[in-house]
C-alpha positions in Angstrom: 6.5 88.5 -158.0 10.0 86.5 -158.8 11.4 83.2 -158.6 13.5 82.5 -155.4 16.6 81.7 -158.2 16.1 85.1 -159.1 17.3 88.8 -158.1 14.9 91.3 -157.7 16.1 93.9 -160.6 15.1 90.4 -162.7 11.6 90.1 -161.3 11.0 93.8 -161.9 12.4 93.5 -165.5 10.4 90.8 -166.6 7.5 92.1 -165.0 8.2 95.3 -167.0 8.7 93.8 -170.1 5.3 91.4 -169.4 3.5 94.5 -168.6 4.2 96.1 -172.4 3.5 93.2 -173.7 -0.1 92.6 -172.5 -0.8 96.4 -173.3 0.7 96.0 -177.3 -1.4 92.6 -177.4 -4.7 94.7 -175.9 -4.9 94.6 -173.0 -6.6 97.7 -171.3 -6.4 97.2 -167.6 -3.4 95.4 -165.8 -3.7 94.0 -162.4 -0.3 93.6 -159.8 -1.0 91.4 -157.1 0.9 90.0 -154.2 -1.6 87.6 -153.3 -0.2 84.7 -154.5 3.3 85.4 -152.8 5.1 82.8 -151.3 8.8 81.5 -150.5 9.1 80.4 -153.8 7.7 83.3 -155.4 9.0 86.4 -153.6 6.8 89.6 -153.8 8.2 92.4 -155.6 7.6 95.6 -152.9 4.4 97.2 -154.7 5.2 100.6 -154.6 8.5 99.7 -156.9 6.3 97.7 -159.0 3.8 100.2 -159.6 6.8 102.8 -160.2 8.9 100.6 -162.4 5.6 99.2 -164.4 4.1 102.8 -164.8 7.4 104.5 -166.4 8.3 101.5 -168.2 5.1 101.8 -170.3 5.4 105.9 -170.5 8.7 105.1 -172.2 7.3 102.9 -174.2 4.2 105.2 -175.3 1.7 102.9 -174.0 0.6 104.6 -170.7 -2.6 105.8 -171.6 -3.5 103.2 -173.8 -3.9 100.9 -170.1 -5.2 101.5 -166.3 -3.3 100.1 -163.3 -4.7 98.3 -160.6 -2.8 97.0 -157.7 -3.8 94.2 -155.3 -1.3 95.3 -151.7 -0.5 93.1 -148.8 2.1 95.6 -148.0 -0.2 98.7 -148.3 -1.2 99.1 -144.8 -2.1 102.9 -143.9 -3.1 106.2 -146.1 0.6 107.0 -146.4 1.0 103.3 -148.6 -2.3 104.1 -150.7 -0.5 107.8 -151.4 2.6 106.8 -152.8 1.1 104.2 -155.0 -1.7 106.1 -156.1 1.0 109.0 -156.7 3.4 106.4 -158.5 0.5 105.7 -161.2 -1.8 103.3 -159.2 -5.7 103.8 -160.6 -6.9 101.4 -157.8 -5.6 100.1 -154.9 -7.0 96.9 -153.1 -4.6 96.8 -149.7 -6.3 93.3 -149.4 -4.4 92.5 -146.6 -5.4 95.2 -144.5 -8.9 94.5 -145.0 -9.0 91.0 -144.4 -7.3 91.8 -141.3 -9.6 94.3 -140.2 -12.5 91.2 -140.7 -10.7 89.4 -138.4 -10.4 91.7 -135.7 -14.2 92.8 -135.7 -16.0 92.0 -132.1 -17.7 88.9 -131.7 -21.1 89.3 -132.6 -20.6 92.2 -135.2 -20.8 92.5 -138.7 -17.6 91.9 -139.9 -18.2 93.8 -143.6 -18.4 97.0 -141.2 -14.7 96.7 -139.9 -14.0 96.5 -144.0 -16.3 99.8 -144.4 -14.7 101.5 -141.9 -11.3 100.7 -142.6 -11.9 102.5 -146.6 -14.0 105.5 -144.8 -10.7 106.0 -143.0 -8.5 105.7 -146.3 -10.4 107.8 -148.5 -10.9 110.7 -145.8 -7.0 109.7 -145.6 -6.3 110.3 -149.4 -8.2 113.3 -149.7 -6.2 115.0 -146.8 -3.1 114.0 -148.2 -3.9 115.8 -151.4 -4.9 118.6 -150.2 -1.6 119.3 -148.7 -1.0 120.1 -152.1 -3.9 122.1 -152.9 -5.1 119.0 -155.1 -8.7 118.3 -154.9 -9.4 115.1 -157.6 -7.8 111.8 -157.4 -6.3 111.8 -160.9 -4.4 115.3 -160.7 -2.7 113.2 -158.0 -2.2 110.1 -160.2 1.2 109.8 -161.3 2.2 113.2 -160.0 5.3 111.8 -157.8 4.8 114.6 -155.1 7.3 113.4 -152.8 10.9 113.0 -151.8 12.9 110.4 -151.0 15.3 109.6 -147.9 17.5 106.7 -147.9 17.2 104.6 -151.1 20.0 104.6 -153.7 19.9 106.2 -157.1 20.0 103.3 -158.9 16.5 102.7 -157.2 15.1 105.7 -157.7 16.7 105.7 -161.1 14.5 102.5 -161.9 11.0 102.5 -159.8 10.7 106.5 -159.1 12.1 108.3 -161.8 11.9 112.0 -161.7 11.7 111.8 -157.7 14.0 114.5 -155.4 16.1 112.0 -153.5 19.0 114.1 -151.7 20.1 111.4 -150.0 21.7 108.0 -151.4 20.8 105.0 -149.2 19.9 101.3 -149.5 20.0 99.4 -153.1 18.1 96.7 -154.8 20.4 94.1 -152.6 19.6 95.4 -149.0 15.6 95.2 -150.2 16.0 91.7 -151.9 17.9 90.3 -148.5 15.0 92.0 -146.6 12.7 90.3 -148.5 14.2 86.9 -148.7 14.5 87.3 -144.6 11.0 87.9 -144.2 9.9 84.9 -146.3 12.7 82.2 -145.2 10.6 79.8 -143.1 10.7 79.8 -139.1 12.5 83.2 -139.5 9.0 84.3 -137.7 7.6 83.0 -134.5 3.5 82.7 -135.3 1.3 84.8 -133.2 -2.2 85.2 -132.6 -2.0 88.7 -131.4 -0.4 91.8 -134.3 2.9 93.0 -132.4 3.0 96.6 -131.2 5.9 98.0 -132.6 6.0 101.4 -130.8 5.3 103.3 -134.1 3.8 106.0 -132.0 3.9 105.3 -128.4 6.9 103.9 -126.7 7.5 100.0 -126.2 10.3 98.1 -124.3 9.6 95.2 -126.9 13.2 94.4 -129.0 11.4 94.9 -132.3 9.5 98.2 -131.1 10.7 101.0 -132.9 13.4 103.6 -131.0 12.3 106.9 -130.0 14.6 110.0 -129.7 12.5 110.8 -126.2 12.7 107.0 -124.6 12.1 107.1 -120.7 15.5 106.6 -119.8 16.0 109.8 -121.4 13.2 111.8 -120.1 14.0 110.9 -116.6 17.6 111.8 -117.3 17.0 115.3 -118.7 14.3 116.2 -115.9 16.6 115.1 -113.3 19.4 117.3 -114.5 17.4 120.2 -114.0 15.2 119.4 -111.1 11.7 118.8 -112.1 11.5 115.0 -112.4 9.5 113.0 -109.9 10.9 111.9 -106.3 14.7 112.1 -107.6 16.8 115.0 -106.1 18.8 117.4 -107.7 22.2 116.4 -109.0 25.0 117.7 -107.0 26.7 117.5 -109.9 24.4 119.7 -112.1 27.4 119.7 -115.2 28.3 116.3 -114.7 24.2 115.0 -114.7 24.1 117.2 -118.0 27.1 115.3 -119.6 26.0 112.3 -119.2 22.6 112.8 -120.5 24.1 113.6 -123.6 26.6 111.1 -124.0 23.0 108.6 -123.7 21.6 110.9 -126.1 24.7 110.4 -128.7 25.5 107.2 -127.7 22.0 105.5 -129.3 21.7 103.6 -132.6 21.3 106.4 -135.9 18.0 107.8 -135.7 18.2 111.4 -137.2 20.6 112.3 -140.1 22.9 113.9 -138.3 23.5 111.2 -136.1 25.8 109.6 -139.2 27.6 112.4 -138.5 30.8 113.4 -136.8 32.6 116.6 -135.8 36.9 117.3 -136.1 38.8 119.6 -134.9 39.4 122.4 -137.2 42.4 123.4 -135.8 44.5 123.4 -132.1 42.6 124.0 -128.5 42.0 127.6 -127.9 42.0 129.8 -124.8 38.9 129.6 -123.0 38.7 133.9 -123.4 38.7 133.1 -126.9 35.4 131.1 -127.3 32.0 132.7 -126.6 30.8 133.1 -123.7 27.6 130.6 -122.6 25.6 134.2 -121.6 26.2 135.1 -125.2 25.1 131.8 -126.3 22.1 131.9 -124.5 20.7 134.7 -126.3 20.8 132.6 -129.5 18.3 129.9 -128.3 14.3 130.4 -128.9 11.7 128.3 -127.6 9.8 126.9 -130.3 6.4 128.0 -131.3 3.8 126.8 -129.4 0.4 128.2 -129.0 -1.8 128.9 -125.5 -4.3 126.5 -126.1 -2.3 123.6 -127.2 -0.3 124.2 -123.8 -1.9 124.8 -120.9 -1.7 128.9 -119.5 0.6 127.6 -116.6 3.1 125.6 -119.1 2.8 128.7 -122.0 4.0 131.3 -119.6 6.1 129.4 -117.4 8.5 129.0 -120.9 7.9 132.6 -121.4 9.1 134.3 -118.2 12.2 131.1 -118.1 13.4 132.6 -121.7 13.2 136.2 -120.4 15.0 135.8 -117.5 17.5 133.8 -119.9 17.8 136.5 -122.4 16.8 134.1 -124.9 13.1 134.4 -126.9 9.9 132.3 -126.3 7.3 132.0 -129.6 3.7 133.1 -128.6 2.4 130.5 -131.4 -0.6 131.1 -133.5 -2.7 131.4 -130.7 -1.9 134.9 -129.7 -2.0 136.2 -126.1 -3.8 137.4 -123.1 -3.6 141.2 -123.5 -3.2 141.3 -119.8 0.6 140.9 -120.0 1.0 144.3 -122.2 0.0 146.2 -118.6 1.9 147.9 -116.2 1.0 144.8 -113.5 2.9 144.2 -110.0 2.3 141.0 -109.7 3.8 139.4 -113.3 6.9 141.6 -113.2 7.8 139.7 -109.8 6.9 136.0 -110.5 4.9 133.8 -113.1 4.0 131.6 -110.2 2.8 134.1 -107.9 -0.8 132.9 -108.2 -0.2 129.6 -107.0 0.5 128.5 -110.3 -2.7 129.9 -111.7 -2.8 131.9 -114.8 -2.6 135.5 -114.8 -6.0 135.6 -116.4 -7.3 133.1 -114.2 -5.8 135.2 -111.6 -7.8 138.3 -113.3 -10.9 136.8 -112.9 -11.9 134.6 -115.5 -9.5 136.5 -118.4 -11.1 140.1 -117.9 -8.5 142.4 -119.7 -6.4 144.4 -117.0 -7.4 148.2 -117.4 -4.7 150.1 -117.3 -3.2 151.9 -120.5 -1.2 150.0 -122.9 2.7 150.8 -123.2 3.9 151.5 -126.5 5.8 149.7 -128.7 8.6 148.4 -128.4 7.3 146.0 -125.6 8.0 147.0 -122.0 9.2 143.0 -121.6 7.4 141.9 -118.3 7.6 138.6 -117.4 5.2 137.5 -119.4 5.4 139.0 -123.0 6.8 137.0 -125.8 8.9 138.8 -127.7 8.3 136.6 -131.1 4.8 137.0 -132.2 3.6 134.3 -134.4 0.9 134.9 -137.1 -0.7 132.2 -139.3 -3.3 131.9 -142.1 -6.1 131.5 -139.2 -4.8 134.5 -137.8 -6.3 133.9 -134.5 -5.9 136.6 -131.5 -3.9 138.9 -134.2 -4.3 142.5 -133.3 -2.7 145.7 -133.5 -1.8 145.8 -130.0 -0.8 141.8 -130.1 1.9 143.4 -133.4 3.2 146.2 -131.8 4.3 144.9 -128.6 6.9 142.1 -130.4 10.5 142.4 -130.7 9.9 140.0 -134.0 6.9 138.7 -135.9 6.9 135.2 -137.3 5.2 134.2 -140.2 3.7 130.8 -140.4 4.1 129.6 -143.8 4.9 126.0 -143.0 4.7 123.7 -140.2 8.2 120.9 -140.5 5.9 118.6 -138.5 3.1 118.6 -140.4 3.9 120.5 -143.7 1.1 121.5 -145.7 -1.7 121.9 -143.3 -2.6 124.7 -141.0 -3.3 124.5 -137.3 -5.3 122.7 -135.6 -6.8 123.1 -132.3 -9.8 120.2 -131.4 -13.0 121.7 -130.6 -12.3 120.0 -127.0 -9.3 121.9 -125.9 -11.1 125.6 -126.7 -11.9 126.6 -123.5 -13.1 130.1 -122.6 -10.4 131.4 -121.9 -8.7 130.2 -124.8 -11.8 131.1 -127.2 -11.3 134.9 -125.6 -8.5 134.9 -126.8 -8.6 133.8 -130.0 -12.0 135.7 -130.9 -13.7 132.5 -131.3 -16.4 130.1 -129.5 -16.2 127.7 -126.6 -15.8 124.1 -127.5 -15.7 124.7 -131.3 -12.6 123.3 -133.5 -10.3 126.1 -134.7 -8.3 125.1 -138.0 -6.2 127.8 -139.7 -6.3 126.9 -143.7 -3.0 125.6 -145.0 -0.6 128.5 -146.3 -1.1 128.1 -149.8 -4.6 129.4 -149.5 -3.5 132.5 -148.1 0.1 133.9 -149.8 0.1 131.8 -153.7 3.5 134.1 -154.4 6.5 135.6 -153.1 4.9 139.0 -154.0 2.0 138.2 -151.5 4.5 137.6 -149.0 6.6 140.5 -149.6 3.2 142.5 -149.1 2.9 140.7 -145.8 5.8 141.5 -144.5 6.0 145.1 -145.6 2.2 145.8 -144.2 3.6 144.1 -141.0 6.7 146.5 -141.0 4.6 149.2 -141.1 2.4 148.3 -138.1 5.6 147.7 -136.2 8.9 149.0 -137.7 10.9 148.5 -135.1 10.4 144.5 -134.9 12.4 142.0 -137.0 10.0 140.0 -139.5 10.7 136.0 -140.0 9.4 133.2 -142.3 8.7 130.0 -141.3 9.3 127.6 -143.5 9.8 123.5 -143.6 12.7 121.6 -144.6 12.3 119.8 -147.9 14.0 119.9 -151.4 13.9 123.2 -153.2 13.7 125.2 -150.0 16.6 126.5 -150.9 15.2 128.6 -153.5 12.4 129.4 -151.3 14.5 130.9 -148.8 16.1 133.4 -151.8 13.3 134.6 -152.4 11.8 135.0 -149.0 15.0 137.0 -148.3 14.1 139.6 -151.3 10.7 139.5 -150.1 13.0 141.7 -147.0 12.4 139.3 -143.9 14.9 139.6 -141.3 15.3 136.1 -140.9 14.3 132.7 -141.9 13.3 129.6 -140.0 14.1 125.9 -141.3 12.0 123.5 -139.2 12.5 120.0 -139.4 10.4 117.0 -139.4 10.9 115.6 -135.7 8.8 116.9 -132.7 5.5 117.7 -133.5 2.6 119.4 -131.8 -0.2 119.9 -128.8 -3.1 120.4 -131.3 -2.4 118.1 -134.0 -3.3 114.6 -134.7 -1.6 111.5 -135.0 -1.9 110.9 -138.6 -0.5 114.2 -139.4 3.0 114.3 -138.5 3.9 110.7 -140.1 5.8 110.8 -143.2 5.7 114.7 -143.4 8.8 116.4 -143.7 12.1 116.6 -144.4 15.5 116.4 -141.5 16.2 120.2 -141.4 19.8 118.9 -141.5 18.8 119.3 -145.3 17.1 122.3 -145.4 19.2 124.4 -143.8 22.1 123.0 -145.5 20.7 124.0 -148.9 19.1 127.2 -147.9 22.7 127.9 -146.4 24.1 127.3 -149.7 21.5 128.7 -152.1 21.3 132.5 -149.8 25.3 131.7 -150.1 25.8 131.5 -153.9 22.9 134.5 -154.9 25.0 137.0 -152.2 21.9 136.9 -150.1 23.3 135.7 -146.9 24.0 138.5 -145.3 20.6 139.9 -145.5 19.0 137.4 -143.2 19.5 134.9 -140.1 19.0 131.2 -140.1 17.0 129.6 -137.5 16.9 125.5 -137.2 14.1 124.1 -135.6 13.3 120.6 -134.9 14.5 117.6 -132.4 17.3 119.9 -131.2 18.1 118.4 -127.6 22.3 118.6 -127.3 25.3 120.3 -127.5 26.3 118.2 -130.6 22.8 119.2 -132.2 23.3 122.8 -131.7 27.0 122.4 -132.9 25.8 121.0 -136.3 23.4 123.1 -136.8 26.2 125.8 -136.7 28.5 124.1 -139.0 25.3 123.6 -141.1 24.4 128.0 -141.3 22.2 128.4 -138.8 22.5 131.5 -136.3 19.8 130.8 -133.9 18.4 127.4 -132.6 14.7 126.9 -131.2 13.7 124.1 -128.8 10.1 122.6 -128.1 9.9 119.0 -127.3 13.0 119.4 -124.9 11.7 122.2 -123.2 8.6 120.8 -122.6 11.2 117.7 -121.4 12.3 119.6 -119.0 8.8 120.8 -117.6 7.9 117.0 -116.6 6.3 116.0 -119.7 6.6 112.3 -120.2 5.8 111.4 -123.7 2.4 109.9 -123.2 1.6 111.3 -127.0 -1.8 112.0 -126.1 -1.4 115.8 -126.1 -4.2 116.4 -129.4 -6.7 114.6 -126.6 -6.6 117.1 -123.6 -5.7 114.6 -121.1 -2.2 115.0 -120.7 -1.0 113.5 -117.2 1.4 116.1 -117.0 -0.9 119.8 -117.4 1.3 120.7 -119.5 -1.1 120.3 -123.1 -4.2 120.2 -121.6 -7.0 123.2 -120.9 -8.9 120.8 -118.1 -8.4 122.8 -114.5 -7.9 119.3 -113.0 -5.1 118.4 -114.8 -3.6 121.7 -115.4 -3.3 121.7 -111.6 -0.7 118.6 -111.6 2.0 120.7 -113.6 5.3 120.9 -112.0 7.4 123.0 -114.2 9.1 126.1 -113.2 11.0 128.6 -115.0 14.0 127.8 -113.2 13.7 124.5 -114.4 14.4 125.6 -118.1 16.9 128.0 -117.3 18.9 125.7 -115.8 18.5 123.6 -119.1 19.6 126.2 -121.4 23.0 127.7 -119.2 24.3 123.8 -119.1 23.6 123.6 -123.0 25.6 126.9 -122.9 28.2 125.8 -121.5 29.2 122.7 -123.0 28.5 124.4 -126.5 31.4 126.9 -125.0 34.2 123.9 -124.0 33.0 121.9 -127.4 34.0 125.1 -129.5 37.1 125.3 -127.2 38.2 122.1 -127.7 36.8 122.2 -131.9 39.3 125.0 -132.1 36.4 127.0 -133.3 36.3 131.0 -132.1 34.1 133.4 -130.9 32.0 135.7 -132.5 34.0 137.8 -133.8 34.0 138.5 -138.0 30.9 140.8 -139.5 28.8 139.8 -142.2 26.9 143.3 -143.2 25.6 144.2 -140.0 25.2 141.3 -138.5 27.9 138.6 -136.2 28.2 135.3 -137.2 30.5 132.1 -136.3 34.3 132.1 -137.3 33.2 128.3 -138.5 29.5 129.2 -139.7 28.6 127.1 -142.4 31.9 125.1 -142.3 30.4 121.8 -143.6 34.4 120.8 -144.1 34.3 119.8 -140.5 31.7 117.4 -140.5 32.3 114.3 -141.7 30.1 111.0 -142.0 31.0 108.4 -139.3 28.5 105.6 -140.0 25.7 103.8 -141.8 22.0 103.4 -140.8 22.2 99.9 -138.6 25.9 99.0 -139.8 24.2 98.4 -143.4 27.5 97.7 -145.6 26.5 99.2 -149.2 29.5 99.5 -151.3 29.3 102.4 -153.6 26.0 103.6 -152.2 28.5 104.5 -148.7 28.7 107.6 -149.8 24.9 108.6 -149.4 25.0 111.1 -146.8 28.3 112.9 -148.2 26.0 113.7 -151.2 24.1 115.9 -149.6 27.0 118.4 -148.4 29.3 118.0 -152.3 25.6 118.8 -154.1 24.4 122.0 -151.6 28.1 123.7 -151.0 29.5 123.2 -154.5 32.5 122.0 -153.7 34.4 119.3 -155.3 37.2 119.4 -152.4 34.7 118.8 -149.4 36.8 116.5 -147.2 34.0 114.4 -146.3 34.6 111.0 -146.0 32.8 107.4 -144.7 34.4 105.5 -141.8 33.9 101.4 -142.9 32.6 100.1 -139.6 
């Protein structure tokens, strides 16, 4: 803690300096509390304490002559014990949290068992934290500063977590010591007997609740552009509807990276023959990966006969698929929904294979078939058939929503169908061990791919991989491992099967990742060899615009597909109960879905177009130059373009304004980037 007359670099110098001192006088454990915190004695934010404290005694070669114990009021969840834990922490007390938890227990209970509970949940917490990292003992963790940083200046990381990846410049010491002296000024903070909501995962129409990219306002907006929202017509106006979803969409305070960004003309308005066409453009979009089982069989294959009718490409997932759709069969090659909205294997009685003879690869594309194959470390429903009917294979190595783990399907949500098809059992969990149990080198990957080439030559083979720093050099060397193409997913959106806890602080924008995987493939003469896919929170024109600027080739959607089906963000989808049927196996529910393939089609050809008139107007052309064998934009990868047009909520920082330039100067190379910061 420091003195309200003081500034917080003060309070964390003399609590550095106190800190050696107790150690060189023999002292063998130190203690950092915030209990005693008050107005006059600010707290000093314990994860920069336990940083600033732990490197200021390694510089003084008195680290392991001590133990560090912290005492947190602001260490509230597992994510808040990790970093401090992973920032040289021994032992955390978050006595806050605890105490709270007392207070809350029912009337008549034992209050001590709220307390239990609460660290039952934080060590099962820590423990699946670390072994994202493939780390199984609390004290190769200690210290080990496995994490990057968004949004806090160098000088900060500089002095509290040195060593840590921070791509991004952001707030300083003064934004966090105003915070701080906010929070403590007296009567800043009505009293209340009840803890606020602050919409950290659900929606809430409170003024302190937390934005959402998917708000209701915006839900309803999309679906009613395309037809499939509740009791509300269809626009006559299907291109104006569309517009002025996504001047909502870009109109909302900064909540993704590229939202501080802004796109200029790189040169005078061009012919409308000399832009590509939206058919053209539509064969660049994907639906994300997303297994049958975490979707319902009506919402899996509705997506999947909407991007074939699109010319686009839908993502079976790791959950494979019914073998049924392989056939020569009538019935899918005229409608998905000729069953009444059944399944085709509910339509087969009960998911019996169909028994006529398999076509041979390439894929004889029915209505039905995917044409990417996904294949994880669980490798559920992989076969030889399932391989050699894809036009491209994806390999899972990494999740951007929940890096680190494999997939997860509850045991609740494996129904028979879904257990057939997956070569597995009715009602039991399914959980695909995280990549780095399966490929530990780029050579085991390379032997992936090529085994996979050989069971299907003719398909194009991809890597999935998740935005974060050093992906860059990842991506080299999955492009001499001879994939076809790479996938940067991004930290927003999430997933069907997975739970609440593990898509929070995961991740990296892929705004980042395919920037410097753009750059990296760029500057080893690799670029050529492979094509960049972005995946993540992609829901605009402007998005898919950026993206180009930023490498990428192809562009995948899953929450706003899903969007456009009628789901409403109740964020209940890992509990099979969605209101919707769309991520849910129970009949009863899965009999309220209401998407249609049209419904996403006509999603995709107004994307289309306004990509068309924004590259028009952007003075940006066609395809129309060759890279190797492959097209790419006239303006891929033009980061010049882009320029940074504000700060996160109108923060003023001085020097530290040019945080999110650092990003594009550091990746591209280039000392003349005309990037600049507008001053609001």
């Amino acid at each position: 803690m420091f003195g309200a007359e003081k500034t917080l670099t003060q309070g964390i110098d003399d609590l550095c300096m106190q800190a050696i001192k107790l150690v060189r006088e023999g002292a063998r454990i130190l203690l950092l509390s915030d209990r005693s915190a008050s107005a006059e004695r600010l707290p000093i934010p314990m994860a920069m304490a336990t940083g600033a404290v732990h490197h200021a005694l390694v510089d003084a070669g008195l680290r392991t002559l001590a133990g560090l114990a912290v005492e947190a009021g602001d260490c509230r969840d597992i994510h808040h014990a990790a970093v401090l834990i992973g920032y040289g922490a021994g032992a955390v007390c978050p006595w806050l949290a605890l105490e709270t938890g007392r207070s809350l227990a029912p009337a008549g209970t034992d209050a001590a068992d709220a307390e239990r509970k609460m660290m039952k949940s934080l060590d099962a917490g820590l423990a699946k934290v670390m072994s994202k990292m493939g780390i199984s003992v609390v004290d190769s963790y200690r210290g080990a500063h496995l994490f990057d940083i968004l949004g806090l200046h160098s000088s900060v990381v500089a002095r509290c977590f040195y060593g840590t990846p921070a791509p991004l410049s952001g707030v300083g010491f003064a934004e966090v010591e105003r915070q701080l002296r906010h929070t403590w000024t007296p009567g800043e903070a009505a009293a209340s007997a009840d803890l606020p909501d602050y919409g950290w995962v659900r929606f809430r129409k409170a003024d302190v609740s937390e934005p959402h990219a998917w708000q209701p306002p915006t839900v309803k907006a999309l679906q009613s552009v395309v037809g499939s929202a509740r009791n509300v017509p269809q626009p006559t106006d299907p291109a104006g509807a569309f517009a002025i979803y996504t001047r909502d969409v870009i109109a909302r305070d900064p909540a993704v990276l590229r939202d501080l960004l802004e796109i200029r003309p790189a040169g005078p308005e061009l012919a409308l023959n000399d832009v590509e066409t939206p058919a053209n453009l539509c064969k660049r979009f994907v639906a994300s990966a997303m297994s049958l089982g975490s979707l319902s069989p009506e919402a899996h294959q509705t997506i999947t006969a909407a991007m074939n009718m699109l010319g686009g490409r839908s993502n079976t997932g790791e959950g494979g698929e019914d073998s049924a759709v392989y056939r020569v069969h009538p019935e899918s090659a005229e409608r998905v929904d000729a069953g009444g909205g059944m399944s085709l294997a509910a339509r087969s009685g009960g998911g019996a294979a169909v028994a006529e003879a398999a076509v041979e690869a390439p894929a004889v594309h029915v209505n039905l078939n995917n044409k990417i194959k996904q294949i994880a470390s669980g490798r559920f429903g992989v076969t030889a058939e399932y391989l050699v009917h894809a036009e491209e294979i994806e390999i899972k190595v990494a999740q951007g929503a929940k890096p680190g783990e494999g997939g997860q399907l509850p045991g609740h949500k494996v129904s028979g169908l879904i257990a057939r098809l997956r070569h597995a059992q009715p009602g039991v969990a399914l959980i695909s061990p995280p990549p780095h149990h399966d490929i530990y080198s780029i050579e085991d990957l390379a032997q992936l791919i090529y085994d996979l080439k050989r069971v299907n030559p003719k398909a194009a083979i991809g890597v999935k991989l998740v935005s974060g720093c050093g992906v860059g050099t990842v991506a080299a060397g999955v492009a001499k491992a001879y994939a076809d193409y790479i996938v940067i997913a991004g930290n927003t959106g999430g997933t069907g099967a997975a739970a609440l806890s593990s898509i929070k602080y995961a991740g990296n924008p892929w705004e980042l990742g395919l920037a410097e995987a753009q750059q990296v493939l760029m500057q080893n003469g690799m670029r050529g060899r492979v094509r960049l896919r972005t995946d993540g929170g992609l829901a605009t024109a402007r998005d898919i615009l950026i993206a180009a600027l930023l490498g990428a080739d192809e562009y995948a959607f899953g929450t706003a597909v899903l969007v456009v089906l009628g789901c409403d963000m109740a964020r209940q989808c890992h509990l099979n109960t969605c209101p919707t049927g769309i991520a849910t196996q129970k009949p009863e529910l899965r009999a309220k879905f209401r998407g249609k393939p049209e419904h996403v089609v006509r999603f995709f050809e107004q994307l289309s177009g306004i990509c068309s008139i924004c590259w028009l107007v952007m003075g940006c052309l066609r395809l129309r130059r060759r890279l190797g064998a492959r097209t790419c934009w006239s303006r891929f990868g033009s980061m010049g373009i882009l320029i940074c047009s504000r700060c996160w909520r109108g923060c003023r920082m001085g020097r530290a304004g040019l945080w999110v330039c650092e990003i594009h100067s550091r990746l591209r190379g280039h000392r003349s980037m005309k990037l600049g910061l507008r001053q609001l």
